[in-house]
C-alpha positions in Angstrom: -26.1 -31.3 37.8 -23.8 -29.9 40.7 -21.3 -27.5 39.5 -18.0 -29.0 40.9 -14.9 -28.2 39.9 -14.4 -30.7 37.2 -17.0 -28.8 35.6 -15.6 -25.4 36.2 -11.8 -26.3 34.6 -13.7 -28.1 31.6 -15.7 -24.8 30.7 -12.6 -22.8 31.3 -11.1 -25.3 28.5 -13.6 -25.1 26.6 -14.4 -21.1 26.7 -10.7 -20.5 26.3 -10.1 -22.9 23.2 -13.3 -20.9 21.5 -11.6 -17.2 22.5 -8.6 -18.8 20.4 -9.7 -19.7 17.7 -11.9 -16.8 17.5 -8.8 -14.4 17.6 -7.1 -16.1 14.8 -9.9 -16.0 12.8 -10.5 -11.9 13.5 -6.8 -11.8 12.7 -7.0 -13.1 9.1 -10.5 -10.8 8.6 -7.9 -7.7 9.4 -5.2 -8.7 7.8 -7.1 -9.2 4.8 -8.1 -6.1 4.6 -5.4 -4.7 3.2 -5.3 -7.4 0.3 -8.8 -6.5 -0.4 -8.1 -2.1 -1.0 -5.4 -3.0 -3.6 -2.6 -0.6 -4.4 -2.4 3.0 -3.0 0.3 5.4 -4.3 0.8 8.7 -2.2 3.0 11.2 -4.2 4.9 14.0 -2.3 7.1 15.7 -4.8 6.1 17.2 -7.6 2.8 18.9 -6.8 0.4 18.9 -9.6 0.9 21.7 -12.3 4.3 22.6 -10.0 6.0 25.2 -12.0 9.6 23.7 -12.3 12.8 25.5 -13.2 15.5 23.1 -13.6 15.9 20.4 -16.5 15.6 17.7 -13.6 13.5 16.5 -10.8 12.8 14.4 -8.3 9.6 12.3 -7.6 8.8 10.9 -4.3 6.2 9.0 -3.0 5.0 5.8 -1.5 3.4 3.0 -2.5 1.3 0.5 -0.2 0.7 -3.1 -0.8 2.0 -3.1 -4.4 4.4 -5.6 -6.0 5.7 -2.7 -8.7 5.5 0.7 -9.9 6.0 2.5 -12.8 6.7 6.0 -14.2 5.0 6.7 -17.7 6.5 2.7 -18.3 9.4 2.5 -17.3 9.9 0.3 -14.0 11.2 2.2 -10.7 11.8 0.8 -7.9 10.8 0.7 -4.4 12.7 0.2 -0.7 10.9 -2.3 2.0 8.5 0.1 3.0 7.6 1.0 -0.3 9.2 4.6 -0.3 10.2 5.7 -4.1 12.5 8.4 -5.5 13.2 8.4 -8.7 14.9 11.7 -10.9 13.6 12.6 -14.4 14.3 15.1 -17.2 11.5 17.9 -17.6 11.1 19.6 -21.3 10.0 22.9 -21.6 6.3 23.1 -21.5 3.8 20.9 -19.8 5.1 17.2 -18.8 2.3 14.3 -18.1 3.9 12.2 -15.7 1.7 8.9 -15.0 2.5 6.4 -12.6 1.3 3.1 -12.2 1.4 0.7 -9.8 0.4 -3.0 -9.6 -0.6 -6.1 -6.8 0.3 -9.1 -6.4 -3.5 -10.2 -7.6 -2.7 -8.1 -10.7 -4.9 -5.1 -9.7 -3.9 -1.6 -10.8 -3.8 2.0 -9.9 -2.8 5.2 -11.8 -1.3 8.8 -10.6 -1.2 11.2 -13.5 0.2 14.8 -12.6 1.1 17.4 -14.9 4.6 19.7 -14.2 5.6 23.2 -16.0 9.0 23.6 -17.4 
């Protein structure tokens, strides 16, 4: 079979439709990705056993790929790139502070720190 070039622009068809469809489908792999890891929640402010010396503070964070948080229940909530901060009383003494953040598949993940007062 001569190679004319007929058969040249069918192959280049051919071998282009196939890179195509191969991109979209290692686009959905990558994308998935993040479905698949569930919720992440990176806390910035308070550090664990901080020593705190006012009756408030603040906690800050992010949360990735999470549909809502909470703070030891109680719902807080989140901007559009999943930045929280959210102020709270501290007693005297030690204060658990747990938060708790769940997907959209109903996964979960928990933070607990402990502040001084």
């Amino acid at each position: 079979m001569p190679f004319t070039r007929t058969t040249f622009l069918r192959i280049i068809k051919i071998g282009s439709a196939i890179l195509i469809v191969l991109l979209i489908i290692a686009y959905a792999i990558w994308r998935s990705f993040a479905y698949a890891r569930g919720p992440h929640i990176t806390l910035s402010e308070p550090a664990n056993y901080a020593s705190i010396t006012s009756s408030t503070t603040h906690i800050i964070g992010r949360v990735e790929r999470a549909n809502t948080i909470t703070l030891n229940g109680k719902t807080i909530t989140i901007d559009e790139q999943g930045n929280f901060n959210e102020t709270i009383i501290v007693f005297p003494g030690t204060n658990i502070l747990t938060l708790a953040a769940r997907d959209q598949f109903n996964r979960t993940v928990s933070e607990q720190i402990q502040v001084v007062r």
